[in-house]
Every structure is written in C-alpha cells, then in structure tokens.
C-alpha positions in Angstrom: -21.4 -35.2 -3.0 -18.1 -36.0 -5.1 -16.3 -39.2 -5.6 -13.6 -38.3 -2.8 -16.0 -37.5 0.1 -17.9 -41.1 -1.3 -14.8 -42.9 -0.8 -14.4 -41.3 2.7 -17.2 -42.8 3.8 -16.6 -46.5 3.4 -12.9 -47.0 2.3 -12.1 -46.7 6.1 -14.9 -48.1 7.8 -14.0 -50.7 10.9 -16.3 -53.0 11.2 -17.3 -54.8 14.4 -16.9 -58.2 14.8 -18.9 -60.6 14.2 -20.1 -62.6 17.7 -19.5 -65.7 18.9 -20.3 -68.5 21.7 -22.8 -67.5 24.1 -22.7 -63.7 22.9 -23.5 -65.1 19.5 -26.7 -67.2 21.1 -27.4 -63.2 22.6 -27.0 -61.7 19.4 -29.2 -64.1 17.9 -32.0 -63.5 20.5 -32.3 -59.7 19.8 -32.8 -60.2 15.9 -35.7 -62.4 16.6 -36.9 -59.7 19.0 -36.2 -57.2 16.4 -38.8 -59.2 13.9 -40.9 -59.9 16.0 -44.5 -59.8 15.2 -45.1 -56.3 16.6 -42.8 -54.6 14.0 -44.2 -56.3 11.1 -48.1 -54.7 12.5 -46.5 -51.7 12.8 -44.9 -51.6 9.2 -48.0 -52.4 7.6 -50.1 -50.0 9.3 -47.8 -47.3 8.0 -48.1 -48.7 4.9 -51.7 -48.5 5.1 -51.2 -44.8 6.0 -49.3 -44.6 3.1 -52.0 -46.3 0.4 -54.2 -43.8 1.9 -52.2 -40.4 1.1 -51.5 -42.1 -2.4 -55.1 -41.8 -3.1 -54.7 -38.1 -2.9 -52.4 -37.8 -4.9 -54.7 -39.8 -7.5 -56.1 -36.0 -8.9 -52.8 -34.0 -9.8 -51.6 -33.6 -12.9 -48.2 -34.9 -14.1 -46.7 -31.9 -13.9 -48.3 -31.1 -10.6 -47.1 -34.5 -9.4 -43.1 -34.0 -10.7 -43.0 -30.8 -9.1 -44.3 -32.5 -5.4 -41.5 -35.1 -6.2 -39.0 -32.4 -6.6 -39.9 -31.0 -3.7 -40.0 -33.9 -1.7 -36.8 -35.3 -2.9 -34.7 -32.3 -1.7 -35.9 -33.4 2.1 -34.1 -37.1 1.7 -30.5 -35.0 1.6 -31.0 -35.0 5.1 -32.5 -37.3 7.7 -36.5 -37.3 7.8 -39.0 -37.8 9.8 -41.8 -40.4 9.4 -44.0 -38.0 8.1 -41.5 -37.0 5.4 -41.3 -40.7 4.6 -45.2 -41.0 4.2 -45.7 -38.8 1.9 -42.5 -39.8 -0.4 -43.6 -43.3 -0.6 -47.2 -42.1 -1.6 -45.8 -40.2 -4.3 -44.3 -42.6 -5.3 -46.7 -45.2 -5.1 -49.0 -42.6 -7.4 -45.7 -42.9 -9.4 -45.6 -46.3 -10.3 -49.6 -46.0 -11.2 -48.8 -43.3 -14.1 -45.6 -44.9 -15.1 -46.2 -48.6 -15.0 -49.8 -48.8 -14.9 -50.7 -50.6 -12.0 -51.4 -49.4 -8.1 -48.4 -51.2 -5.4 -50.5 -52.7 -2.6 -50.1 -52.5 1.2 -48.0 -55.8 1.1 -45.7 -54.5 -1.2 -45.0 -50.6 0.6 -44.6 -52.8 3.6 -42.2 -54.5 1.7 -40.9 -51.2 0.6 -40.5 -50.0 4.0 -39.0 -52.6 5.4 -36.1 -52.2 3.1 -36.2 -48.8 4.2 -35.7 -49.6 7.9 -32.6 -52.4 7.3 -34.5 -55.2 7.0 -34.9 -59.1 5.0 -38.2 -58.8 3.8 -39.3 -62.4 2.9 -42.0 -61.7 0.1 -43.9 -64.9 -1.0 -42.4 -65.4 -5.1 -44.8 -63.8 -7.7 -45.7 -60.9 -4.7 -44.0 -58.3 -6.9 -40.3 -57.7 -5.0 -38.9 -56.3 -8.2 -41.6 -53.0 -8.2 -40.8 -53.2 -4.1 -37.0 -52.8 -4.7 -37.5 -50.0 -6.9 -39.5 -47.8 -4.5 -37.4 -48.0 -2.0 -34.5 -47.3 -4.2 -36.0 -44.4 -5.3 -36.1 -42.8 -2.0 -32.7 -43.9 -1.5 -31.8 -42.6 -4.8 -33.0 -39.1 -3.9 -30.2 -38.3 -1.6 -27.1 -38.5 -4.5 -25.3 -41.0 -2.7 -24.8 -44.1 -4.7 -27.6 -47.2 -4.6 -27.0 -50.5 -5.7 -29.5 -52.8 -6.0 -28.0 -56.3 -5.9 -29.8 -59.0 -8.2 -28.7 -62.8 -9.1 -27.3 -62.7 -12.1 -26.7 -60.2 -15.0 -30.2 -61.2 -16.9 -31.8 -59.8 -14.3 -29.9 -56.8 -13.3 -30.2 -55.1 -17.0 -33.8 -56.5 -17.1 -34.9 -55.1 -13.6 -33.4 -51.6 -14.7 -34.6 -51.2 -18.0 -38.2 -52.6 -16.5 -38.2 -49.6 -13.8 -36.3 -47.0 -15.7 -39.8 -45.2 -16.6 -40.3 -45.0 -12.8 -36.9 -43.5 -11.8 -36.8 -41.2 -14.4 -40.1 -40.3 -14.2 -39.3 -39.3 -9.7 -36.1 -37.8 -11.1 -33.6 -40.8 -10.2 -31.0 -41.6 -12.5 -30.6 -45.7 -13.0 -28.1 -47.7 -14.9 -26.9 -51.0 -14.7 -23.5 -52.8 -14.7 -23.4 -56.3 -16.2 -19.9 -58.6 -17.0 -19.5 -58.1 -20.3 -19.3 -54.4 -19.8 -16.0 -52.4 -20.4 -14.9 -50.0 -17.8 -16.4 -46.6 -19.5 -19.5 -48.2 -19.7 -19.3 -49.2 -15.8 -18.3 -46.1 -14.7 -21.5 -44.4 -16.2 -23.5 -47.2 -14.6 -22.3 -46.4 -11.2 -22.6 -42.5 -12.4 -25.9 -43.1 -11.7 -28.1 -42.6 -8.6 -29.5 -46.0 -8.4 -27.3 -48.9 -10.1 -28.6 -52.7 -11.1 -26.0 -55.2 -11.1 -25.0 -58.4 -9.8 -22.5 -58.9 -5.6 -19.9 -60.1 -8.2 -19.0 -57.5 -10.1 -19.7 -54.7 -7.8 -17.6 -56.4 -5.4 -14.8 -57.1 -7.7 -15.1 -53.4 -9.2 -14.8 -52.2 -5.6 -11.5 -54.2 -5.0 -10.2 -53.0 -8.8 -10.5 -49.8 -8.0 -8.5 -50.1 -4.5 -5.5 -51.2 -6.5 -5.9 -48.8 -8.9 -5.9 -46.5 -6.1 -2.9 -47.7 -4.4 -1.7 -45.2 -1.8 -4.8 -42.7 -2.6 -6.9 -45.0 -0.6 -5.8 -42.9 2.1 -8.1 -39.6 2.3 -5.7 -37.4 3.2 -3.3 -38.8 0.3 -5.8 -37.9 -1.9 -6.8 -34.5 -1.0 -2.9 -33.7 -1.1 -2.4 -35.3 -4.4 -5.7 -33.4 -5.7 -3.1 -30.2 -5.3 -0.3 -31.7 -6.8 -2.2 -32.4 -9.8 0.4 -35.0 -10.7 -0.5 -38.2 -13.0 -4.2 -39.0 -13.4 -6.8 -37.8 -10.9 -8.3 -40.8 -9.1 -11.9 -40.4 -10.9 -9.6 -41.6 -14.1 -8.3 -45.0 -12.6 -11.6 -46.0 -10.4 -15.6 -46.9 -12.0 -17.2 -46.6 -8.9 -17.8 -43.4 -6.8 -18.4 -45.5 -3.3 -20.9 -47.4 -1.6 -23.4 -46.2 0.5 -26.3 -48.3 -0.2 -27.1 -51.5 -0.7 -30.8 -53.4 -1.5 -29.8 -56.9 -2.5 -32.9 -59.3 -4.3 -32.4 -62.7 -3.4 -30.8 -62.1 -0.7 -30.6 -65.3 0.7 -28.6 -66.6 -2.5 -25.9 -63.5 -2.6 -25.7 -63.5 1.0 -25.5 -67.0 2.0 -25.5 -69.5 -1.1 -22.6 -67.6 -3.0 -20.7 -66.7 -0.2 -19.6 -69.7 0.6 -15.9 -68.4 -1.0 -14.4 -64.9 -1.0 -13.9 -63.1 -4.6 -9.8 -63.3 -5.7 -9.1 -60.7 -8.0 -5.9 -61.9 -9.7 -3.3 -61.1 -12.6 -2.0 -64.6 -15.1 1.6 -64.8 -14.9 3.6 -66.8 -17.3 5.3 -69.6 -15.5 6.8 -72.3 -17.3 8.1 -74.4 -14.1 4.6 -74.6 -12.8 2.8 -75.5 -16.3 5.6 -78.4 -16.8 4.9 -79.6 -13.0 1.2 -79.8 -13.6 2.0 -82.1 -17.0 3.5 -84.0 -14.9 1.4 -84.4 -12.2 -1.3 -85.2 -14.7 0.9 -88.0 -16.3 1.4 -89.3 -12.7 -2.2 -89.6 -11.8 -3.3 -91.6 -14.9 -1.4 -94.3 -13.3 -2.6 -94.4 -10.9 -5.5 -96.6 -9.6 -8.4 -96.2 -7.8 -9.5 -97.9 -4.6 -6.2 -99.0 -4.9 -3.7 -95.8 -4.8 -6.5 -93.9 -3.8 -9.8 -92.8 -2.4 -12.5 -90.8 -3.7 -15.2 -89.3 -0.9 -18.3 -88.1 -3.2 -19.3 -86.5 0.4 -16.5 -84.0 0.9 -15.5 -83.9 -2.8 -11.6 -84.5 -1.6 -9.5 -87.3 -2.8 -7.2 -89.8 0.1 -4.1 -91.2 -1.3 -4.0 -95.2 -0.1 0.0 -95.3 -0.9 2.8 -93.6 0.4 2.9 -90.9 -2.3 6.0 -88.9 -0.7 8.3 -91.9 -1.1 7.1 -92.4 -5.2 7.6 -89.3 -6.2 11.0 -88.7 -4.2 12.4 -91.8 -6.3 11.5 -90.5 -9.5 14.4 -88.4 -11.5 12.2 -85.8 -12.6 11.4 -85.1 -9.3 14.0 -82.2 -7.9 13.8 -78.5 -6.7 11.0 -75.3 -7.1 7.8 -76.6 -8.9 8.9 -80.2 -9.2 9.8 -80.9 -5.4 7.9 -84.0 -4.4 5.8 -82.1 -1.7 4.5 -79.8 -3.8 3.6 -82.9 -7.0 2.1 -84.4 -4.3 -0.6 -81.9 -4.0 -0.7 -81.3 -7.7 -1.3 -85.2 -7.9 -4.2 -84.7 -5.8 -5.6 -81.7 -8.0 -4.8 -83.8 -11.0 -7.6 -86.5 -10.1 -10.0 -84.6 -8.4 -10.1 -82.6 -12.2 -10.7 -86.2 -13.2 -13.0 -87.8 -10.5 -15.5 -84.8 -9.1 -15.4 -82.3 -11.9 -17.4 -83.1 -15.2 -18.0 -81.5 -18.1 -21.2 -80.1 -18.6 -21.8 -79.4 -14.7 -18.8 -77.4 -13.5 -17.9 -76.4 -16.4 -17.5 -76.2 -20.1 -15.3 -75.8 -23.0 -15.7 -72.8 -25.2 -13.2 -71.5 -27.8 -10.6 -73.4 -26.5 -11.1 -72.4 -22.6 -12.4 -73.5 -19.5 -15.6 -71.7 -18.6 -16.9 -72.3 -15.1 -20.6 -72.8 -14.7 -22.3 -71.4 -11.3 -24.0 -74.4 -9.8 -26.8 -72.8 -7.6 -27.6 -70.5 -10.8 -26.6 -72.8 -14.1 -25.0 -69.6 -15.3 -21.6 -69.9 -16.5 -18.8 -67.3 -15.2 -16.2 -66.4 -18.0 -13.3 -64.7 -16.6 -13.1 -66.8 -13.6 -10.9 -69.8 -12.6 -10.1 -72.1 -10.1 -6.8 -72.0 -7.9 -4.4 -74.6 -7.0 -3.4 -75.8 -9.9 -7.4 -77.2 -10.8 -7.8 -75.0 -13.6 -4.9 -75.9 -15.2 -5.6 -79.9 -14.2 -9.2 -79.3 -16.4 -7.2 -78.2 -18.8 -5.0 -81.0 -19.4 -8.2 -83.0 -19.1 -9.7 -81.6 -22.0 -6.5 -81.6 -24.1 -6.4 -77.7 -24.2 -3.9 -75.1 -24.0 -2.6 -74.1 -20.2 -2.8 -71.1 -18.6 -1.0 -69.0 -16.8 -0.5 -69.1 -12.6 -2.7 -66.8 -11.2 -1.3 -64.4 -8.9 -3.8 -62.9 -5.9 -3.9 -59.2 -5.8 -6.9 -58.6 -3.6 -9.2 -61.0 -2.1 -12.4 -60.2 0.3 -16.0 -62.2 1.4 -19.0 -61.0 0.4 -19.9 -60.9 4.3 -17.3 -58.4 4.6 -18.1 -56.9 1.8 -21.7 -55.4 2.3 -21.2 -55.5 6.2 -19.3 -51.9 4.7 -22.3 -50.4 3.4 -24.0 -48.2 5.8 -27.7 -48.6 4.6 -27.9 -52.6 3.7 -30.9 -54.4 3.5 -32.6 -57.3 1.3 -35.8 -59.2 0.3 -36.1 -63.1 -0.8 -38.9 -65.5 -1.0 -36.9 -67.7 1.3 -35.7 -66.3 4.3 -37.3 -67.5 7.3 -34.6 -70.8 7.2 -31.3 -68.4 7.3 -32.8 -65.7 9.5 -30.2 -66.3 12.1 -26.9 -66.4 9.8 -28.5 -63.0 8.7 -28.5 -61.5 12.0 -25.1 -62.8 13.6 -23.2 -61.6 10.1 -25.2 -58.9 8.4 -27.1 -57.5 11.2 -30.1 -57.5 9.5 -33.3 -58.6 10.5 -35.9 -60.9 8.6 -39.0 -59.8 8.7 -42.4 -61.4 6.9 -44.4 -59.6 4.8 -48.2 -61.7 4.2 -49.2 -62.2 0.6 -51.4 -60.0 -1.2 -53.6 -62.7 -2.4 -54.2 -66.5 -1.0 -51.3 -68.7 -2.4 -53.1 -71.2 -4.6 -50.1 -73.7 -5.3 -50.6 -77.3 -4.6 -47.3 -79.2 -4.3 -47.2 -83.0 -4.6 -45.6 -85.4 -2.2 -42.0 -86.4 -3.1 -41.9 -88.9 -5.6 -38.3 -91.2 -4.5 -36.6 -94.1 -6.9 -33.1 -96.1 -7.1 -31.8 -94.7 -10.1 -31.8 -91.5 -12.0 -33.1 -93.8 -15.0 -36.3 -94.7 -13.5 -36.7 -91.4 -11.8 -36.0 -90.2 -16.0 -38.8 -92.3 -17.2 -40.9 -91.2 -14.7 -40.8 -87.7 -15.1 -41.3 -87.8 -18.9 -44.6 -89.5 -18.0 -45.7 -86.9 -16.4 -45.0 -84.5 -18.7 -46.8 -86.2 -20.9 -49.9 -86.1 -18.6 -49.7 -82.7 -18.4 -49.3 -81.9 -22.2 -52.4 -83.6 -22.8 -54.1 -82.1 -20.5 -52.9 -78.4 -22.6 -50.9 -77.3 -18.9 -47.9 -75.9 -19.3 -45.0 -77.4 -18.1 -41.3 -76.1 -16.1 -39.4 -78.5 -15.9 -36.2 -77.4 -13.2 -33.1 -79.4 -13.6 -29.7 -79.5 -11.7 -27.2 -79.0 -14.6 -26.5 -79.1 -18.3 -26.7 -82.7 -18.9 -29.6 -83.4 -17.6 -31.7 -80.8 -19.6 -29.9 -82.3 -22.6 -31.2 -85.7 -21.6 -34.4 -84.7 -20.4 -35.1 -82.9 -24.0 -33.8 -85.8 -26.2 -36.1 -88.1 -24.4 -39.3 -85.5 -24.8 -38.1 -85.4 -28.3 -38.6 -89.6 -28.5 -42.1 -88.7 -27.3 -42.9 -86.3 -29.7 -43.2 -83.6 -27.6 -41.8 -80.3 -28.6 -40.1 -78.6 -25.8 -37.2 -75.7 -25.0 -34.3 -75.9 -23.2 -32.7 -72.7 -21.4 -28.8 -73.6 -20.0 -25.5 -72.1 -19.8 -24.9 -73.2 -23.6 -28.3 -71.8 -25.0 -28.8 -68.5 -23.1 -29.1 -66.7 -26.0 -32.4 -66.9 -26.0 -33.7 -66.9 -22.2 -36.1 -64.0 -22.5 -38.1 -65.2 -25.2 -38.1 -68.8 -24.1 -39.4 -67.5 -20.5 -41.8 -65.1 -22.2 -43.5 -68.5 -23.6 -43.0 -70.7 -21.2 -46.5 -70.3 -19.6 -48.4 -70.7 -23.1 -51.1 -73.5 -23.6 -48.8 -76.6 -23.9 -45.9 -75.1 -23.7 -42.8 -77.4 -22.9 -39.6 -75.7 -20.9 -36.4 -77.5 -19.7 -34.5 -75.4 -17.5 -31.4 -75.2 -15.2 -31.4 -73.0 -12.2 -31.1 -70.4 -14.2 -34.4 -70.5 -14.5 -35.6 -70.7 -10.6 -34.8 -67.5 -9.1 -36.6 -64.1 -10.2 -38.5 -65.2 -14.0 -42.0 -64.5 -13.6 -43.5 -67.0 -16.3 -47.1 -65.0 -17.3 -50.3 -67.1 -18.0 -53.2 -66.3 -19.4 -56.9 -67.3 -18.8 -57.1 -70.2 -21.5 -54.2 -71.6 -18.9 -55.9 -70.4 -15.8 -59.2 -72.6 -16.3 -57.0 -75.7 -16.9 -54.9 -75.1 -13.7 -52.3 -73.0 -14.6 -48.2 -73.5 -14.9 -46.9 -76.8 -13.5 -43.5 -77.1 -12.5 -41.6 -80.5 -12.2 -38.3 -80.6 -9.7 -36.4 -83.7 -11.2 -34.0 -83.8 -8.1 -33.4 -81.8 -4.4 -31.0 -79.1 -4.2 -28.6 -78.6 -1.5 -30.8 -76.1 0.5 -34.5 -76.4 0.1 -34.8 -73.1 -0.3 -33.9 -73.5 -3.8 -36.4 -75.8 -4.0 -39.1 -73.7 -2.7 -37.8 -71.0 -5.2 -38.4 -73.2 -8.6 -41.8 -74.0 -7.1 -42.3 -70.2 -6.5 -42.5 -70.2 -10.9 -45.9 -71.4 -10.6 -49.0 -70.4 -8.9 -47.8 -66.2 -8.8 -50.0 -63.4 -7.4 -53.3 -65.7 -6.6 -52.7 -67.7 -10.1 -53.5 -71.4 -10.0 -50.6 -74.2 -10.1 -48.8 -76.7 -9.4 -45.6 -78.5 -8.7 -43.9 -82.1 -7.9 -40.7 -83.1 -6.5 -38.5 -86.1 -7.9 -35.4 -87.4 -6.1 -33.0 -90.6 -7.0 -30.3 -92.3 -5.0 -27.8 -91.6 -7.4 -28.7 -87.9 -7.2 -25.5 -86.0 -6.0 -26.6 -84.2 -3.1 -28.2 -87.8 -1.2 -25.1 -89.6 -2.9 -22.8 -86.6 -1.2 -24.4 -85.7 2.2 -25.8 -89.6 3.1 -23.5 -92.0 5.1 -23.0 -95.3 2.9 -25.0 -97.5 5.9 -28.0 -94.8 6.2 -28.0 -94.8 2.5 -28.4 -98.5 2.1 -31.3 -98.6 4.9 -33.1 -95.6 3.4 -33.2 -97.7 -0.1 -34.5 -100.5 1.4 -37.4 -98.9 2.9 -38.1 -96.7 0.5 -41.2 -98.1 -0.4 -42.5 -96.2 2.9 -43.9 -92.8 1.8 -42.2 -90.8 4.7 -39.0 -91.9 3.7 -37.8 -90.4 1.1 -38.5 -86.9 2.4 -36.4 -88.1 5.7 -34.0 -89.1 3.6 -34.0 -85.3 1.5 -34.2 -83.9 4.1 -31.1 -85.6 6.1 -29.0 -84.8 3.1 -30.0 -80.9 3.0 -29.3 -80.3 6.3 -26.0 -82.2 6.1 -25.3 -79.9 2.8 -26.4 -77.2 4.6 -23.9 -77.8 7.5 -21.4 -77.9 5.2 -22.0 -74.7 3.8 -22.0 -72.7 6.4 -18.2 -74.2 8.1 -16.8 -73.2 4.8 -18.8 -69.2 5.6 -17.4 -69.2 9.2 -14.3 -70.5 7.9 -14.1 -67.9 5.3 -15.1 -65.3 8.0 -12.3 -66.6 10.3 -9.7 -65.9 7.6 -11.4 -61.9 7.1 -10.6 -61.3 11.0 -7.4 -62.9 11.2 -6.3 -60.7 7.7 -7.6 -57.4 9.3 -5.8 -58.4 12.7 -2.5 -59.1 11.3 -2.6 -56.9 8.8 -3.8 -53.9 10.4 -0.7 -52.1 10.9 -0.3 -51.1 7.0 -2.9 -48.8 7.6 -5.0 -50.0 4.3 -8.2 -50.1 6.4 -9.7 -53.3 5.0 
C-alpha cells in the first residue's frame, strides 16, 4: 500500500460522537458487558490453544520456521479467520523462544490477543506487557499498513524497539522508532517502518505537521490530480508519516487519560514587540501588588482572584492605552504575571537551561523542550527568571489526543492500572478493559499509609527507613513527586552516610545504568516519576533471600493509579517485595484537592489509623474529578470545532 491510499484511510474519517446523559449511562453498560468475565475465559482458552500449537513448532529448523512465517504473513493482508490467527501467534510465540530466549506464557498470548481484538488489557506490572505488545504488533505488522506502538516517554520507545528488534526482524517486520530529538529524515524512516515505537506526542504532533505541510493535498482527489501535474514537491517530500492505521498504546491509562487532560498546539513564534513590552509591564504591576490584600491565591484550582478593582487601576495609569496595553487585556496579563510567581516553581514545572524555560511533565518528571505555555505564562516565567522573552506563539493546528487515536481504525492498549478508568475508556475510546490474571502469585506486601503535619517530619521519617532497609542489604526505590524533593531527599541520605542515586529531569543522562543497578544488594535510588511507569528493576537471588526490592512512596499522586504503578517496581513476575506509602499535609495534592475546614479536622484526628487514607483518598478523587471536567471540556471544544467548522471541507 503507498502513502496516498494510507492517507485515504484516516485523513477523512468522521468520527461518531461521543455519548452523553442517559445514552452515555447505556454506552457504559455494554462495555462492561463487552468485558465481561465470559470473554476473558474465552481469550485465554484460545490462548491455551495457542501454547499448544507453539509446542509444535518447537522441532523446525530456523529456516524451516522463517519460511512458515513467510507464509503465514501473506494471509494477514487480508482478513483471517481464527484459525489463521492461531497458528500466527504460535509461530510467533516459537519466535520469541529462538530470538529472545524465553517461552511467552498463556497470560501473556491472552494479553496478546486481547490487543488483537481492541481491547485494555490490564496486566499486573512485571507480567511482561512489553514482549505482549510486540506479538501483537507483529501480526499487525504483517499486513504493510503502518503500526505504532504508543509508549510513555522516549526512554522507552527507543528501548522497547531496540529490545524486540531481534523478534521483528527475525518474523520479517520492519521496526524503528521515533523519539523528540530526532530530525525529520530520521522520522520519516521510523515511520517507513512496519511497526514504529514512539511516544502520543510526537506521533500526534507529526500527524498535525504533516497536515499543514499538506495544505490543500489533504484532499484525496487533490492529490491524485496533483500527482499528474507533477508540479512542486510530491507530498511524500513535505510529510514523515505514511498514515495511521494502527495503534497499540503501553500505559494506556497515562496517554489516554492522565496526558490528555489538554489538546497538543502546534504553533509558529512570531516577533511581537507590543505584546513582549505589555507582559514587562504587567510583570512590573504585579510586584506591587499584595497578597491577601489585592489578591487571592486558591492552591485548589491553581487560579489567582483579584480583591481590588483592577479595571479602574490600570485605566488611570498613562501607560495604559490601545492594542497590547489596553487595560482589559493587562488585566489578564496581571493575572498571568502572579500565577508565574505564586503556583509555578522552579524545579517542579519547570527549569532553566541555556537560558530557556524548559517545562517538566509532572505525571512523568520528564522535561519537554520545545514546548511552552500560552497566555502570556511562558513569557511571565521568563521575566521571573530574569531571562530573554520569547516570541507570541501563533496556533496553526491544535487537536486532543481523544480525537486523535479515536482515528485509528485498529486501537487498543494494555496498563497495569486500568480497572479505575474502565468507563472513560469505553464512553471516549470505545475500548474495552479487559483483565488478564498473573502468571505467578503477586508476592508484594504494601504497608499501611504512614500520615504527618509537615513534609519535614514526613522527611525525617522516610530517611529512617531507608536506613532500616540499608542495613538490612534491601534495596531501596525511593519514588518522589518532583526535582526538589529528590535533591532534598539525597542531600539528607548523604548526612547519613548513605550513598544513593538520583534519576530526574536534570540527571537523565544516566537513567539506564542507574535503573540497571537499582535492584543491587544495598543499592540506594532516588527517583521522580520518571521512574514509575515501565522500568523493570532486575534482582538477583542474594536480594531475593533478604526480601527483594523495597520501594518507598514519599507522597500520594493525584490518581492512585500512579501510585499503584511505583509500587508495581517491586515484587515483579513472582519476586519478593515490598512497599510503603508516606503522605504530609503540606503535600500539594491534600493541600490542593482538601477544603480548608475538612483539612483542619482531618489533622486533628490524625492520630486515628483510618484517617489518613480517608483523607488520600478524599483528595484523589477530588483530583481525579478535576481531571476529567478539564477531558470533557477539552472534548466539548473537538465537537463544537468539527461542527462549526465543517463546512471547509478539511475533514478534521
């Protein structure tokens, strides 16, 4: 298939739309029916079908073995039947044996399969999703139409693909991988590929780059004309990708719900000298401002109130008169000025490098170069810091993520926590969650919540611990929130005398080989988020007698299911482990998400064991409320763009 008929067969797609009142409740309904019990015994008696075929396969030759994949892989051009489909996941299952060196079990083909079929396969952490993934993509690989797998972050995306490439090449599947440091030639040959790794930002910001570098030849017919014309550069020059068709996204439930919180902006700097003068003077403005006085600060909702009349200021002041500088627009430019001072902080949204603003990803610790804020915030940070201003930004294309993979006409996805967004999945990606048992009995022994006043005690407590553990020759994960903190948290192992390494936004450099120790005899790791989703931290049997890897949260996330990821480090595949939970009333999501009077009684009687895990708990699902107005809201704006803006005829 070549690039044009690809691009037919999503740049035109309408979707449906999404449900909502009581034929949302319906809709909801029939995805539980669809995972129900019933389907997952049916799954995994195919893939015990499945482990049995492999077994024949055992006896053949490697030659013998390529040439039944050959064969087999011609069928997949074409819809199969389920007999087809065993025998192609038992080759290769007896693939993965040869290449990698180890036989997939049942759970995992089920897993495997239930990719196949559309599904959110929730697999335990440590129950070997990243092997899963790659069978399935290889079966999707085989019929030429493009494959992305979707991973968290880039780390992963280059490490998953060069991890499997023995596999895929070995079935005859071409894999590459497209990370954000890459230039365009070296995307393009990673979408060339059958089966591509990369991360729901860039292959959703490489989609919408290539749409305006398409302009008018979105349009099929436009293009078949101008591929007679022969005038200018053919489209396959100005575009990396050659379509999307399908889609197997790890970690689903943090690129499908945690990150889609906001729609991707691509956007072009413009040079405007009005606008950078307005923002120095809307900086000026708020440092005179006090606060309590001319204004509020609500840590909940991260917005800032103005407690003065602000319109009738600013209209008195002289430099106050037309375009950039009229009052109503300082106002709001005011307003950006101190929530850059009051709710963003150095260290945890962000950081300064080479004279810039680099945001850092707060569910991942990761920091995103090449992004910004809008509004004016970016440029408010800037002043801040004492650094340069940019330019305005200028939108050129903009669309969700739950737009975006709602286009792909195979989509599915696999997480280790699933089960508490199984009905956001279903109303907006139509996809089913469906659990897959573990292979081996989980081992992991998690401690009850440990709750103080103040991130200090909370500090002192935690090094304690570590130190417990380091005697003791355990290995020790210890999972923090942002950059700070792991700074903090290592200086005061350091006044200890305990050796320990620290894996952030600012010393990523080293990630792989840090991770690769982390589950040595006595070894100490400080780690962000980046850290919690999709490492597998190996131990050996010295570490196994002694109880294998402990993992220590030092505060709650917004979702739990973050939580329940960092825990997932430990304890792996039937391993030993174990993990405790710290939280502190100064901790951002209680001080956030937790009314001031529920607040004050839940510090009072937090001396009653229960509490503190009310009081998490409270706060999550208030965070969790949160998140998903701003997705419906974001949503909201997708239908009411492809409604009044249907008539130019751009599709999407």
């Amino acid at each position: 298939m070549n690039l044009t008929e690809n691009y037919r067969l999503t740049s035109l797609k309408k979707l449906e739309k999404i449900p909502t009142g009581i034929d949302a409740a319906v809709f909801r309904l029939s995805g539980k029916f669809k995972g129900r019990a019933s389907v997952r015994h049916r799954i995994l008696k195919m893939a015990k079908k499945i482990d049995l075929r492999g077994k024949d396969f055992a006896p053949l030759s490697e030659s013998m073995l390529k040439d039944r994949l050959a064969e087999i892989s011609e069928k997949f051009k074409r819809p199969v039947n389920k007999a087809a489909l065993i025998e192609a996941f038992a080759l290769v299952q007896e693939s993965v044996v040869r290449t990698l060196g180890y036989r997939p079990y049942v759970e995992q083909l089920a897993g495997a399969l239930a990719l196949y079929n559309g599904f959110i396969a929730e697999m335990s952490t440590g129950e070997g999703k990243t092997v899963t993934a790659a069978m399935c993509a290889v079966v999707r690989g085989w019929s030429r139409r493009p494959c992305h797998v979707i991973t968290a972050n880039d780390y992963l995306a280059s490490r998953d693909a060069q991890i499997m490439e023995s596999l895929y090449r070995f079935c005859g599947v071409s894999v590459g991988c497209v990370t954000g440091s890459m230039k365009p030639p070296e995307r393009r040959q990673g979408y060339a590929c059958d089966v591509t790794y990369s991360t729901a930002k860039e292959v959703l910001a490489d989609f919408l780059r290539d749409r305006i570098a398409m302009g008018d030849d979105q349009h099929f017919s436009r293009r078949v004309l101008a591929g007679f014309s022969q005038q200018g550069p053919s489209v396959a020059d100005r575009i990396v990708q050659r379509g999307i068709y399908s889609a197997i996204v790890d970690e689903a439930d943090n690129v499908l719900i945690d990150e889609a919180v906001t729609p991707l902006i691509i956007s072009r700097e413009k040079e405007n000298a009005g606008f950078n003068e307005s923002c120095r003077i809307a900086y000026a403005l708020s440092q005179k401002l006090k606060r309590d006085v001319d204004y509020a600060v609500d840590i909940r909702f991260r917005t800032v109130r103005f407690l003065v009349d602000m319109d009738e200021r600013l209209e008195s002041l002289q430099s106050v008169g037309d375009g950039f500088c009229k009052a109503s627009f300082l106002k709001d430019l005011v307003r950006q000025a101190l929530v850059a001072r009051e709710l963003f902080i150095c260290g945890r949204q962000y950081l300064v490098e080479e004279g810039k603003v680099v945001i850092v990803d707060e569910s991942t610790g990761r920091k995103m170069p090449m992004r910004s804020w809008n509004g004016g915030l970016h440029q408010m940070i800037e002043l801040k810091e004492g650094l340069e201003l940019s330019g305005l930004k200028e939108t050129e294309a903009r669309m969700s993520f739950q737009r975006f993979f709602r286009l792909y006409k195979n989509f599915s996805g696999m997480t280790g926590t699933g089960k508490e967004a199984a009905g956001e999945f279903w109303t907006i990606y139509g996809a089913s969650v469906l659990c897959i048992p573990n292979h081996r009995k989980n081992k992991r022994k998690i401690s009850h919540l440990k709750a103080f006043t103040s991130k200090k005690s909370k500090r002192a407590a935690i090094v304690n611990e570590v130190v417990k553990m380091h005697e003791s020759g355990r290995p020790v994960l210890i999972g923090t929130k942002d950059i700070d903190e792991s700074e903090i948290l290592g200086e005061e192992l350091a006044r200890r005398g305990l050796e320990c390494r620290i894996i952030n936004a600012v010393r990523s450099e080293e990630e792989a080989a840090i991770i690769a120790d982390a589950g040595k005899f006595g070894a100490i790791t400080v780690a962000t988020n980046m850290a919690g989703r999709g490492t597998d931290i190996k131990i050996k049997d010295n570490v196994r007698r002694i109880g294998g890897l402990h993992v220590i949260a030092t505060e709650c996330n917004a979702s739990s299911r973050i939580d329940r990821q960092l825990f997932g480090r430990s304890a792996r595949q039937g391993d030993p482990g174990s993990a405790s939970h710290y939280a502190s009333f100064e901790d951002d999501v209680l001080r956030r998400n937790l009314p001031g009077p529920l607040s004050s009684f839940f510090r009072r009687m937090g001396f009653l064991p229960v509490v503190p895990s009310i009081a998490v708990m409270w706060a999550q699902h208030s965070a969790g409320s949160k998140a998903m107005k701003s997705r419906i809201s974001v949503q909201r704006t997708d239908t009411w763009l492809e409604d009044s803006l249907g008539f130019s005829g751009n599709g999407i």
